[in-house]
N, C-alpha and C positions, 0 to 999 in steps of 0.2 A: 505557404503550403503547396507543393507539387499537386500540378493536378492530373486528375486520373487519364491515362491513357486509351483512347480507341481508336480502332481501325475500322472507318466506314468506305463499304461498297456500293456506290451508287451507278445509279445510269436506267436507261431503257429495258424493256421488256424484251429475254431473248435474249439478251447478250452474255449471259453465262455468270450473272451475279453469286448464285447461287453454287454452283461448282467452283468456282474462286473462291468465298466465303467454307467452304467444307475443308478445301485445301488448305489453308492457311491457318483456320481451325486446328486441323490434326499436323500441323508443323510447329507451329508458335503456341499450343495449348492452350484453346481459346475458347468459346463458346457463342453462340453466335445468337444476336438480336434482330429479330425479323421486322423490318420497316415496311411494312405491305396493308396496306389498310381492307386489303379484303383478303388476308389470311387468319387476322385476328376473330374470323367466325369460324365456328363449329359445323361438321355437315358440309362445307363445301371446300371440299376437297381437288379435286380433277380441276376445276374451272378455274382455278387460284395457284393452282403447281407447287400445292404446299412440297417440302419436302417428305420421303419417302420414311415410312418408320423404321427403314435399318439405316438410315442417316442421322433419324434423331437418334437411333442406338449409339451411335459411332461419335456423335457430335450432339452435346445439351445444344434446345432451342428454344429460345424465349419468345416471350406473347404471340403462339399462336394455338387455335381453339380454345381463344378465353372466353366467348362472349356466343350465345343464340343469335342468329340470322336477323333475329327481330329485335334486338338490342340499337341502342346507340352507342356511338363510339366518336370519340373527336380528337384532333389532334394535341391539344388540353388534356387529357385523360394517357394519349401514349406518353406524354414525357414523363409523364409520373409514373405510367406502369415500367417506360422502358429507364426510366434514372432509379428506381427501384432493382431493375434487374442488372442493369453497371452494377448497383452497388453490391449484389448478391454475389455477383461474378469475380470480382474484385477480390471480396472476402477470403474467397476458394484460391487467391492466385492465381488467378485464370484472365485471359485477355478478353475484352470484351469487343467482340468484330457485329456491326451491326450491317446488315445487307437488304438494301429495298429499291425500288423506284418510286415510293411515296415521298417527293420531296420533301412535302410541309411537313410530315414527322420527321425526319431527318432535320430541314432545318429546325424544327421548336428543338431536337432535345442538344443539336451542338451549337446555337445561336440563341437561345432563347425563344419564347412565345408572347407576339404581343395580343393581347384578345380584345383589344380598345376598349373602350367607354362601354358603360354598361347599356343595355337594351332598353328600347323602346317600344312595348306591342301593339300600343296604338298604330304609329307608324309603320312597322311589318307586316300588321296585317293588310292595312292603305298599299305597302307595295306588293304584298300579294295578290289581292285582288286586282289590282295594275294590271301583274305580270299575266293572270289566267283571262283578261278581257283582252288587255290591247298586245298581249304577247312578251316574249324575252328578249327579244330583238329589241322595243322600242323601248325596254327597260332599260338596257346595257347602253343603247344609243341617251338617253339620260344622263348615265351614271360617266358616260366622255366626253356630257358637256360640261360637268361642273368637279371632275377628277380623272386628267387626261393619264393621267400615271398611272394610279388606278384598272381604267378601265379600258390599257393596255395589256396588262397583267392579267386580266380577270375575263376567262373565254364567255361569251355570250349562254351560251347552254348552264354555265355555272349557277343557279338562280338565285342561289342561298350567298353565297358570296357577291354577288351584286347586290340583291338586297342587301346586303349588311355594313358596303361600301355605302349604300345609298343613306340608310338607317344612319351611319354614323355621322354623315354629313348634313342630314336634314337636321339632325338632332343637336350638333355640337357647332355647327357652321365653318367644320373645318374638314378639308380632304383627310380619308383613314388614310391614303397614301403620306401625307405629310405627316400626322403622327408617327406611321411605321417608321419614317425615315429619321424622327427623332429620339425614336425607341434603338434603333440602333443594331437591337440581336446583337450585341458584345457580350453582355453576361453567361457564361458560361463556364461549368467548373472540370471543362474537359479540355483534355492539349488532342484534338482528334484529327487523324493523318485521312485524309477523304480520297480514295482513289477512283476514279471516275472510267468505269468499263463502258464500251460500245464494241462494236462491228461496224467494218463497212456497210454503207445504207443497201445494197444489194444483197449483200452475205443477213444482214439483219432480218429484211422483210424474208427474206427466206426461211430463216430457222422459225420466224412469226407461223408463216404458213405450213409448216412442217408443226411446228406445236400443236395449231389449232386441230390439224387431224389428227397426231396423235390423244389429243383429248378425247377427240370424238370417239376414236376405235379406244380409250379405254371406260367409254361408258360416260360421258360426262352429260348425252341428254337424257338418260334415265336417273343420274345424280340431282337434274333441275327437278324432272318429273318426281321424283322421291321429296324434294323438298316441298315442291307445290302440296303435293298428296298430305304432305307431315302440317298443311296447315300454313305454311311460309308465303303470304303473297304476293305476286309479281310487279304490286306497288312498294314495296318495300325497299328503303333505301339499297343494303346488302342485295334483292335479288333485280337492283336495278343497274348493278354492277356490271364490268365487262365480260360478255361472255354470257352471263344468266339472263341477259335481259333478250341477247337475240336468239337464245332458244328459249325464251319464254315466248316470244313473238311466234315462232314454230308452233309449240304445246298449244298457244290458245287459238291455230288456226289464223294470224293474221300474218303469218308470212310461210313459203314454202321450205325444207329441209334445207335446200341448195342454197338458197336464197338467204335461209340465217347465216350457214355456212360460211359464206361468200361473206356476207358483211360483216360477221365477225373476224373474219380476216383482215377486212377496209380497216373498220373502228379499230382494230388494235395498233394498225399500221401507224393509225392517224392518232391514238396514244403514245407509240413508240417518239412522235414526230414531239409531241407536248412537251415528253419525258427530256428529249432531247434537248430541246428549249429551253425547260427549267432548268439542268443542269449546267449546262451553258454558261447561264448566269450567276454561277455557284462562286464568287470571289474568294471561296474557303479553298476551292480546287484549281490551284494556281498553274498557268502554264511554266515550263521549263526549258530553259536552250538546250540541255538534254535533247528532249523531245522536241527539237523545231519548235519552240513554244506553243508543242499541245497540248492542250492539258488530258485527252482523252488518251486511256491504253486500249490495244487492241489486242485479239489472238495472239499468241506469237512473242508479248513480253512479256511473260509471267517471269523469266529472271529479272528484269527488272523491277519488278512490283516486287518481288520479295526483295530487292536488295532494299528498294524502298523503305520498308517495312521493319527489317534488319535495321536501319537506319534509326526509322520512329520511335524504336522498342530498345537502345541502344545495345542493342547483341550482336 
């Protein structure tokens, strides 16, 4: 059985995923699946850069404002809403282009999801109480003595994915990284053409700090403020997000207007830098002697990516 075709947009925050994904949409008759783990809430809107509603007029967009602020949401839960939406897409004869910087959804839905061994809450709760005595530092420094692969992969600030590296190893007496690596992510019933957008790191951090004010001038701290007010609290995973957490830090008085400002410029920089990293590693998005063997496209080849494309789609 042929398998179903897509075209995935990946890369950093800022680099024009999202305007790529529209065009190519209204070229190749596609519709487009959003891989953004914090567009899939409601109400936040400005901070997230959902797209605009005369773009969803112009172009269907799948899973975003499925879910309240204060929901949970995993990466287990998008491959099924977003292999759901392939297949709705599909139906219609329509291409299905998926567009995010959330890599783990991107990889669960075109590699598989492995979600290891099942839980232990004895144990999770022993490493959360760890984590809020002796800190996430000395957690993560843990979790690289006894899964150095691991706990390369896994940023110290992450707590829940340290824990859960730690959880499976205490539990099973074997590295989650060695599982993963036996798990493989092969299964998959998609032939998906993964095109990999950035910017130069100058031109990037640029349109970063040019985003973040335009957020600001179109209202995005009375968008926090409105959520706070609606009930939504500033422990909350969703409002612990990029962007709502450091003007939640403003709203509550423990930090200055500037001062959020300013650092939600840093943190997204230092996301953009993540984003970059995971992708990187992305063995689906192969360099090419084409491109000097880069695998990244920039500004400026969009004939290229459509010949690409033309290519994957045999048209």
């Amino acid at each position: 059985m042929d398998k179903t075709k897509l075209i995935v947009i990946q890369g950093p925050t800022a680099a024009g995923k999202s305007a790529l994904a529209m065009e190519l949409s209204e070229r190749f008759g596609g519709e487009i699946i959003s891989a953004d783990s914090m567009q899939v809430y409601r109400y936040m809107d400005i901070g997230t850069a959902k797209p605009s509603l005369e773009d969803r007029k112009r172009v269907r967009h799948h899973l975003i404002d499925i879910i309240a602020p204060d929901e949970g949401y995993t990466a287990a839960r998008y491959c099924i809403d977003a292999a759901a939406a392939v297949v709705e897409i599909s139906g219609r004869k329509k291409i299905p282009i998926v567009a995010g910087g959330t890599g783990l959804y991107i990889k669960a839905l075109t590699g598989g999801l492995f979600e290891g061994p099942g839980a232990d809450a004895g144990i999770r709760d022993r490493l959360l109480t760890e984590a809020r005595e002796a800190g996430a530092i000395v957690l993560h420094q843990r979790l690289n003595s006894v899964d150095p692969e691991a706990g390369a992969k896994i940023h110290p600030n992450n707590v829940r994915r340290v824990i859960r590296a730690l959880e499976v190893y205490l539990t099973y007496k074997r590295p989650i990284s060695e599982l993963q690596n036996e798990h493989g992510f092969n299964e998959t019933p998609y032939d998906a053409l993964k095109i990999c957008l950035t910017k130069e790191r100058s031109e990037l951090y640029s349109a970063i700090d040019s985003r973040v004010d335009a957020m600001i001038e179109a209202g995005f701290v009375a968008e926090v403020r409105g959520l706070h007010e609606a009930g939504y609290s500033f422990d909350l995973k969703s409002m612990r997000g990029l962007g709502y957490k450091e003007m939640g830090l403003f709203l509550s008085g423990a930090s200055g207007f500037a001062e959020a400002v300013g650092l939600l410029k840093r943190n997204t920089r230092h996301y953009a830098k993540r984003q970059l990293t995971w992708f990187k590693k992305d063995r689906g998005c192969p360099p090419t002697p084409e491109r000097g063997n880069d695998k990244w496209f920039y500004p400026g080849m969009k004939s290229d990516i459509i010949a690409l494309v033309k290519g994957h789609l045999n048209i």
